[in-house]
C-alpha positions in Angstrom: -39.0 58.3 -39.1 -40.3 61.1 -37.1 -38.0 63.2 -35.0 -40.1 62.3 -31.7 -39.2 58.5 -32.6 -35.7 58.9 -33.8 -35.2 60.5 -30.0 -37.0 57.8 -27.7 -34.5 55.0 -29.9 -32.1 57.3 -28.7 -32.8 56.8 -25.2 -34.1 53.6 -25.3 -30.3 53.0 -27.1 -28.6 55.0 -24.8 -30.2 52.9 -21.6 -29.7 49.7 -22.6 -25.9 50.4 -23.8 -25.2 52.6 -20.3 -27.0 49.7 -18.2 -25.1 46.9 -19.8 -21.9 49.0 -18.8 -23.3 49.9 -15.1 -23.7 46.4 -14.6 -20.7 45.1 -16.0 -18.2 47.3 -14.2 -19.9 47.9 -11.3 -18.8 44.1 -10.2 -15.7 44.7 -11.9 -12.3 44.9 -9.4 -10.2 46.7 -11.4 -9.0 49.5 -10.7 -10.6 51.4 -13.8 -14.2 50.3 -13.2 -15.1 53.7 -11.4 -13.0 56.0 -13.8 -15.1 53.9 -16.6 -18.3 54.5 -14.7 -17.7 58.0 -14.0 -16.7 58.6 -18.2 -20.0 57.1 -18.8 -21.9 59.5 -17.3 -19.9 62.5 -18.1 -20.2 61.7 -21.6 -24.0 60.9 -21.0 -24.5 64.8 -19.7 -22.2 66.4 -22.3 -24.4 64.5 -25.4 -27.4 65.4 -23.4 -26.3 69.4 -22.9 -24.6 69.7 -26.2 -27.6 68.2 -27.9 -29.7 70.8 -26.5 -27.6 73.5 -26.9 -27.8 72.4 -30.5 -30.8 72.3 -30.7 -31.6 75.6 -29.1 -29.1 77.0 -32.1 -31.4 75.8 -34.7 -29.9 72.4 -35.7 -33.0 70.1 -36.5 -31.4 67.0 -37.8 -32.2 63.7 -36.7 -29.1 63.1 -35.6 -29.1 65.5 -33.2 -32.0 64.5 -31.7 -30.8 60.5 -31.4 -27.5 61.6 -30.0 -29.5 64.1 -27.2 -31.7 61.1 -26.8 -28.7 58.7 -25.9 -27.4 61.2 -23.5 -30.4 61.3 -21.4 -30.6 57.6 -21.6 -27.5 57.8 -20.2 -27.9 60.0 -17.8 -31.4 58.1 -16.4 -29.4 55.4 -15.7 -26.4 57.0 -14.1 -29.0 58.5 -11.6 -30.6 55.0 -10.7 -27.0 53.7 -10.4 -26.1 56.7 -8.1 -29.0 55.9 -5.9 -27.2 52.0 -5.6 -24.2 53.3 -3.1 -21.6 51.8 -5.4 -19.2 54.4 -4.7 -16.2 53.7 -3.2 -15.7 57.1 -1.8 -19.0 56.7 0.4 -17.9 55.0 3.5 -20.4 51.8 4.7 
């Protein structure tokens, strides 16, 4: 597989897994749901950073690139889910 590939599974991986999560615990009532949420998305930008940084070092393995490529799938959905107002520290 091509590295260009092996990175857009990554995201397309990292999207569907982060969504599924979004969705479930955004309806969730317990107490956790947001500290969940907000571990999602900090793990989301440290794959998508790290992997970069990485990169940028000279790593070239196909891991790398499918682990940077989950973090910004990650990261693409944290953004759409911050556009939803699900915050409980925004007043309504």
């Amino acid at each position: 597989m091509r590295d260009n590939w092996v990175f857009m599974l990554g995201v397309l991986i990292g999207l569907a897994v982060s969504g599924t999560a979004y969705g479930v615990f955004s309806f969730a009532t317990s107490p956790y749901a947001d500290a969940f949420v907000s571990g999602v998305t900090l793990m989301g930008f440290g794959l998508a950073l790290g992997g970069y940084f990485l990169r940028w070092r000279g790593d070239k393995s196909k891991e790398l690139y499918f682990l940077m490529g989950a973090g910004i799938g990650i990261v693409i959905v944290a953004f759409l889910n911050a556009g939803a107002g699900v915050s409980p520290y925004i007043p309504s």
